[in-house]
Backbone as CSV, one residue per row, in Angstrom:
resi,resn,N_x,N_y,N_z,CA_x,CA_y,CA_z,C_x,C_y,C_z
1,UNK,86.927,111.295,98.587,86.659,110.504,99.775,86.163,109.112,99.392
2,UNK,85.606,109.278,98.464,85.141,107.600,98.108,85.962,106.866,97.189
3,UNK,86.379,107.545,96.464,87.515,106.949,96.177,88.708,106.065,97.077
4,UNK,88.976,106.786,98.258,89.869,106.389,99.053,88.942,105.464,99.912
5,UNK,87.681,105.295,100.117,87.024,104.514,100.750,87.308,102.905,100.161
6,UNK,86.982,103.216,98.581,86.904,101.779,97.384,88.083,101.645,98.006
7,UNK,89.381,102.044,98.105,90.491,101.535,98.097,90.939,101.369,99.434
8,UNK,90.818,101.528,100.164,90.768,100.509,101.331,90.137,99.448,101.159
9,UNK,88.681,99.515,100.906,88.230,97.734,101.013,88.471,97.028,99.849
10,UNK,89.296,97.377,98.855,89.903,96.456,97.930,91.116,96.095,98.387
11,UNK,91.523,96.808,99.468,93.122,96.238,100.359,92.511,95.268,101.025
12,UNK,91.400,95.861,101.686,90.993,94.739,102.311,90.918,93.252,102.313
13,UNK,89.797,93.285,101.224,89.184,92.375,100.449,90.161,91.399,99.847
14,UNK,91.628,91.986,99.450,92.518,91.150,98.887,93.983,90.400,100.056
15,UNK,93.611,91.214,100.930,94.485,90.871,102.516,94.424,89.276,102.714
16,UNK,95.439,88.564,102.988,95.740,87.365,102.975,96.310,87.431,104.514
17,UNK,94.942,86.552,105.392,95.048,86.286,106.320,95.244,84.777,106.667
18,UNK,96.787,83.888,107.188,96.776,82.666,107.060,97.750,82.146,108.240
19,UNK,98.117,83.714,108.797,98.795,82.821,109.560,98.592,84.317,111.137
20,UNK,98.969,83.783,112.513,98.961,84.699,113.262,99.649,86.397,112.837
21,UNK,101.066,86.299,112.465,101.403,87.307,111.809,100.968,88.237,110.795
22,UNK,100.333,87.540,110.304,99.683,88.091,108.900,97.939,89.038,109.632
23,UNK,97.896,88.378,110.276,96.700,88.960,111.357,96.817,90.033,111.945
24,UNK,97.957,89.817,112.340,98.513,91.434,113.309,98.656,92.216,112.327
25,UNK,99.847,91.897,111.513,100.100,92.827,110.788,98.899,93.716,109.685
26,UNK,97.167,93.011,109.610,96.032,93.280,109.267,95.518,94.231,110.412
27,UNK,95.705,93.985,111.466,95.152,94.900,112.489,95.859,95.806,112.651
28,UNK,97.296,95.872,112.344,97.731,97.143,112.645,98.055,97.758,111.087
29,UNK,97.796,97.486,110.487,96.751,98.107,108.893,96.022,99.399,108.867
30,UNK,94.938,97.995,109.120,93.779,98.638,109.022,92.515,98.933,110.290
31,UNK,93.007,98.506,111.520,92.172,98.698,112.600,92.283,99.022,113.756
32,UNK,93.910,99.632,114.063,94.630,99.805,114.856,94.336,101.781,115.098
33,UNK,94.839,102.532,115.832,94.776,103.557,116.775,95.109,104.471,115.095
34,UNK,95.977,104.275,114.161,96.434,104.479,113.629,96.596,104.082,112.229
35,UNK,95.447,103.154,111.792,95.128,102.550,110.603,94.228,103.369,109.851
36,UNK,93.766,102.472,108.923,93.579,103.167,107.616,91.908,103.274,107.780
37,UNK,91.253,102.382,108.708,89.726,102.471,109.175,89.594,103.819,109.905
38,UNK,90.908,104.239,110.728,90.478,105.070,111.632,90.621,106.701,110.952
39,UNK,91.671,106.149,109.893,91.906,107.723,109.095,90.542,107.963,108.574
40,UNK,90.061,106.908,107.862,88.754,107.162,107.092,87.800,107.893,107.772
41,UNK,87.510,107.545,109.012,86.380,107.827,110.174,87.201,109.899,110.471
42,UNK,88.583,109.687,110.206,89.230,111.328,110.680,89.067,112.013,109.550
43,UNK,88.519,111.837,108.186,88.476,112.430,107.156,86.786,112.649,106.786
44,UNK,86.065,111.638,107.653,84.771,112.197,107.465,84.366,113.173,108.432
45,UNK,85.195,113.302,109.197,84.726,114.585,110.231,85.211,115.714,109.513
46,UNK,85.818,115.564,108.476,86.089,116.910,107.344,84.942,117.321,106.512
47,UNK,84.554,116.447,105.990,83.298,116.624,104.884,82.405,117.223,105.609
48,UNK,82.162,117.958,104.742,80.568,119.272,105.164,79.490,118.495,105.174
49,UNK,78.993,118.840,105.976,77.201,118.056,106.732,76.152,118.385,105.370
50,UNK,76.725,118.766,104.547,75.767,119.242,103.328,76.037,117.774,102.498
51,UNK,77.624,117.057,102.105,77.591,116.550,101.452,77.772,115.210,101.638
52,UNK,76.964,114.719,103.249,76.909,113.499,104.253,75.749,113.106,103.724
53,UNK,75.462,111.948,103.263,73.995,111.441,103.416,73.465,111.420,104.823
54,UNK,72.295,111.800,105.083,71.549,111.199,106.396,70.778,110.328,106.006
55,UNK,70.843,109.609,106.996,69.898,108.413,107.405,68.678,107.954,108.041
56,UNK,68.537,109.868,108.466,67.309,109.953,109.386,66.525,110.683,108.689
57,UNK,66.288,110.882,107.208,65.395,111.805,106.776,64.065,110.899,106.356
């Protein structure tokens, strides 16, 4: 899982945003119904509550 985390925000991070197109085609990437932010968020509802950090301890 973190692995695949690093590697999204190194897509990220290297995403060349310069023109309107290049924008969209970033949002529907990585932030769209169906992107790669939202898989991430569908793969942590997999991981066991044992091996989640909390934040409230």
């Amino acid at each position: 899982m973190l692995d695949k985390i690093k590697g999204v925000s190194e897509e990220i991070e290297q995403f060349q945003i310069d023109t309107k197109d290049s924008l969209e085609k970033f949002r529907l990437t990585f932030i769209s119904k169906k992107g790669k932010v939202t898989e991430l968020f569908d793969l942590l509802k997999q991981v066991p509550n044992e091996e989640k950090e909390s934040g409230w301890s």
